[in-house]
Structure formats: C-alpha cells, structure tokens
C-alpha positions in Angstrom: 0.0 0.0 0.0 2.8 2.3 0.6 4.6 1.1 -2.4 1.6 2.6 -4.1 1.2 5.6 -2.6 4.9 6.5 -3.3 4.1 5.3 -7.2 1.4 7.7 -7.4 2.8 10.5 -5.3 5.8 10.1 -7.9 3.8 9.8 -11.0 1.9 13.1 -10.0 5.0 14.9 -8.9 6.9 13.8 -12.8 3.2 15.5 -14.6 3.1 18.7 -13.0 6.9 19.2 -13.9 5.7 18.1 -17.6 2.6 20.2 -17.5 4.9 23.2 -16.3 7.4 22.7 -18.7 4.5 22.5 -21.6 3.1 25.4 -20.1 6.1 27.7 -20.5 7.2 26.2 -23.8 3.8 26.9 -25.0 4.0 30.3 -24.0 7.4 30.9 -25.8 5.7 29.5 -28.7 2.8 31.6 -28.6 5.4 34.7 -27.8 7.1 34.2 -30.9 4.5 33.7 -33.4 2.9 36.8 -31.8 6.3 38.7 -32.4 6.5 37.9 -35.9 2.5 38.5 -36.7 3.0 42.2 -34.5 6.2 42.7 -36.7 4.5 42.1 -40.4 1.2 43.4 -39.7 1.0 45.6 -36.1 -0.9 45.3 -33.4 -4.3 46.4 -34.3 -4.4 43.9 -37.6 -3.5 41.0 -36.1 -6.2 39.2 -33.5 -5.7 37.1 -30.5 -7.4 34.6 -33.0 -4.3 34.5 -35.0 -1.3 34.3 -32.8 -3.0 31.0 -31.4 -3.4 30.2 -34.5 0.4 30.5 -35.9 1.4 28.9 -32.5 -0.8 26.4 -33.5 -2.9 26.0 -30.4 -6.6 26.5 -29.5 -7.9 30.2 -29.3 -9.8 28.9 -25.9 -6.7 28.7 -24.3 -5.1 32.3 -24.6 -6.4 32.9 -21.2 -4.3 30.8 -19.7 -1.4 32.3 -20.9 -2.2 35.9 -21.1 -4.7 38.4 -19.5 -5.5 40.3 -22.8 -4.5 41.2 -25.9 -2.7 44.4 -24.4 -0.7 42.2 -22.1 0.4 40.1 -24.6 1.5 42.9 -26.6 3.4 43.9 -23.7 4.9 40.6 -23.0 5.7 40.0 -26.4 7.6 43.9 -26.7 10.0 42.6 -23.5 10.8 39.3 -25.3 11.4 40.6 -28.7 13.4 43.0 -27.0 15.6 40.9 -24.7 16.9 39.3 -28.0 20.3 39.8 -28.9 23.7 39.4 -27.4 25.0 42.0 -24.4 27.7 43.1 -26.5 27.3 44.7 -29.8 29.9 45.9 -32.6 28.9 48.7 -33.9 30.3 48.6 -37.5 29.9 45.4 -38.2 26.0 45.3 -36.8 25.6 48.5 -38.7 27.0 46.1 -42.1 24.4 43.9 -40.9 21.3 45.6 -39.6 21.6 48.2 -43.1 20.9 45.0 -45.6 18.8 43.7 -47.9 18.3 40.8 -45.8 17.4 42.7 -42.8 15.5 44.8 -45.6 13.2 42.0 -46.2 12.7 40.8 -43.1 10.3 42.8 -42.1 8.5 39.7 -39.7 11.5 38.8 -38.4 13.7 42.0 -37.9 13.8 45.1 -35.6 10.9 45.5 -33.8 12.3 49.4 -33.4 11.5 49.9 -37.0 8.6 47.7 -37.2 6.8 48.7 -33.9 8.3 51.9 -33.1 5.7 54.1 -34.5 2.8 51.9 -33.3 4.5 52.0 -29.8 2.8 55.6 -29.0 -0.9 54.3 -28.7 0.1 51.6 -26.7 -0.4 50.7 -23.1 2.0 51.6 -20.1 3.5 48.5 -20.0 4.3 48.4 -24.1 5.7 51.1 -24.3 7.5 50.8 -20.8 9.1 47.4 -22.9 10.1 49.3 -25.6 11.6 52.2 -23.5 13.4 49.1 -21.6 14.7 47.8 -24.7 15.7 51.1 -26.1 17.8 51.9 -23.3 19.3 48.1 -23.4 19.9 48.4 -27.0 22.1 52.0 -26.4 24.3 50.2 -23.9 25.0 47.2 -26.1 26.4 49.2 -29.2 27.8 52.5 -26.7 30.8 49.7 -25.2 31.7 49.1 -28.6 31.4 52.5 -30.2 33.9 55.0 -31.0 35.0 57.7 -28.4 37.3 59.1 -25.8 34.8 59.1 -22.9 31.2 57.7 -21.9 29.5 60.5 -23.3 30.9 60.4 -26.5 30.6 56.7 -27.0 27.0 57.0 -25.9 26.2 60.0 -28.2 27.6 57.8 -31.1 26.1 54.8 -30.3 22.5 56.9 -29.9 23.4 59.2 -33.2 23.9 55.7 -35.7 21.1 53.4 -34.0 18.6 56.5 -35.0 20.5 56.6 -38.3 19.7 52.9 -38.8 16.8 52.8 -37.6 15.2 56.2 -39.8 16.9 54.6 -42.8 15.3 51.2 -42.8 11.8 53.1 -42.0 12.5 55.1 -44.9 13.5 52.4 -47.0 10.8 50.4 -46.5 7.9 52.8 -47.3 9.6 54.1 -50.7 8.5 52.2 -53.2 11.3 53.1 -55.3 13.8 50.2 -54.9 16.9 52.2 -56.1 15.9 55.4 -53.6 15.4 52.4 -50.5 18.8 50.9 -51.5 20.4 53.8 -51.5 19.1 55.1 -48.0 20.8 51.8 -46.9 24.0 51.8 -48.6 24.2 56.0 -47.6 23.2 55.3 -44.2 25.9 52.6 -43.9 28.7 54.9 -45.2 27.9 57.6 -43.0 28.1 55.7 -40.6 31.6 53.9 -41.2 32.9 57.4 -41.8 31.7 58.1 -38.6 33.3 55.2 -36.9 36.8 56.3 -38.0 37.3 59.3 -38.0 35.1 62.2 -37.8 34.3 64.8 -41.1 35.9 62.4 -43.4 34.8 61.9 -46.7 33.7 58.1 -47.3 35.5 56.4 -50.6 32.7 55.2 -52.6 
C-alpha cells in the first residue's frame, strides 16, 4: 500500500513538472508567433485569434497564458526585445542591420522599425518594454562605439542606432527600390565614416 502511494505520489510529482514545462514552452511559442504577426502586420491587424493560430494552439486557451491582448502585446515587446547578445559591434551590426536581408525581413527583424511608431498608442507596460529595450539596445552598441569618454561613445552609439533605424523606416515605405537601397548603402557609409574618423569623406 505504501509502495503505491509513493508510485502515485511520484507519477503526480513527474506531470506537474511536464505540464509546467509544456506550459512555459507553450508560451514561448505563442510569444514568438505573436512577435512575428505584430512585426508584419502591427498590433491592431493581427487578433488574438491568430497568434494562437500561428502557435498552432486552440484560441480557448489564450487565457491561460495571457490576461489580454494588451498584455500580450506587452509581453511579447520585452521578449522581442531581450533578443540579442550583451555586446554589440557597432560597425559590423551597422553592415548587418543596413541589408537587404534585414530589408526583407520585415516579420522577423527590428521590432524598433517595425513597432516603433505603433508604440505611442500603446499601453504603459508596451511602451515601458520598448523604453526598456531602447535603453538596453544603447548600452550594447555604446561599449563598442567610438569615443574618448562615456558621453561620446553614448552619443555615437544613440546618433547611428537612429540613423539605422530612420533609414530602414524610410526604406521600406519608398516604393522606389533604387531610392530604398540607397538610403541603406548611404546610411551605412555615413556611418563607417563616422566610426573612423570624424568629417571624413567616405570612398565610394
């Protein structure tokens, strides 16, 4: 009898860690399908409805996860935003962030670009995320950018994430793709000339 007790005690113990486990992976899924959805089509297109959907789970079961639709636009800012390493290059991510890859990637890129100007009519606690990743995102590139002292590094770092940032807006709602590409390529050059040494002209 106490054999069986222990069994069952066991067996109950090993399914809540499961059921925990599924709960949080669950989330994470729903968190990510959200963040792409949000990222294509903003906040006010995309319903509850189909972020279950994409995570491919039952709209019922939202609740469990989430109090609302503005909390999980607010949960789904913070993890969007806590992507990325702590460190940063800040030449080499300007390369990077300043492609046609990153270009295209609308669903799947910066949710700064993609959210930013949808971030004004959100809730508190959106737009207490963003400010939260904002900050996070000024630190990362400011230890690698160029600069004698912490104010200069940080006024670089805050002058060429808005650069990147404005260009890819900018180049995404042209629909001239010479005029885009060139907002991207500019952008990029300005800002290597900027990263080595200040008022000098960048070779084409």
């Amino acid at each position: 009898m106490t054999l069986i007790m222990y069994n069952v005690k066991h067996r109950t113990e090993i399914d809540m860690k499961v059921s925990r486990e599924q709960v949080a992976a669950n989330r994470q899924t729903i968190l990510e399908a959200a963040g792409h959805l949000f990222r294509a089509q903003g906040f006010e297109r995309v319903t509850v409805a189909d972020v279950m959907k994409a995570a491919g789970l039952t709209h019922g079961g939202f609740y469990g996860y989430f109090k609302s639709k503005d909390d999980l636009i607010a949960q789904t800012l913070a993890h969007v935003f806590a992507e990325g390493p702590a460190e940063i290059d800040l030449a080499r991510y300007a390369e990077s962030y300043l492609s046609q890859r990153q270009y295209q990637n609308v669903s799947g890129g910066c949710p700064t670009a993609a959210l930013g100007s949808e971030g004004t009519r959100q809730t508190p606690e959106a737009r207490a995320a963003m400010t939260k990743g904002l900050r996070q995102q000024i630190e990362r590139l400011s230890r690698s950018a160029k600069g004698k002292t912490a104010t200069e590094k940080r006024r670089a770092a805050i002058g060429s994430w808005a650069a990147m940032v404005g260009a890819m807006i900018m180049a995404r709602f042209s629909d001239d793709p010479k005029l885009s590409e060139e907002l991207l390529t500019q952008t990029r050059a300005w800002i290597a000339g900027a990263a080595t040494s200040r008022g000098r002209t960048v070779p084409r």
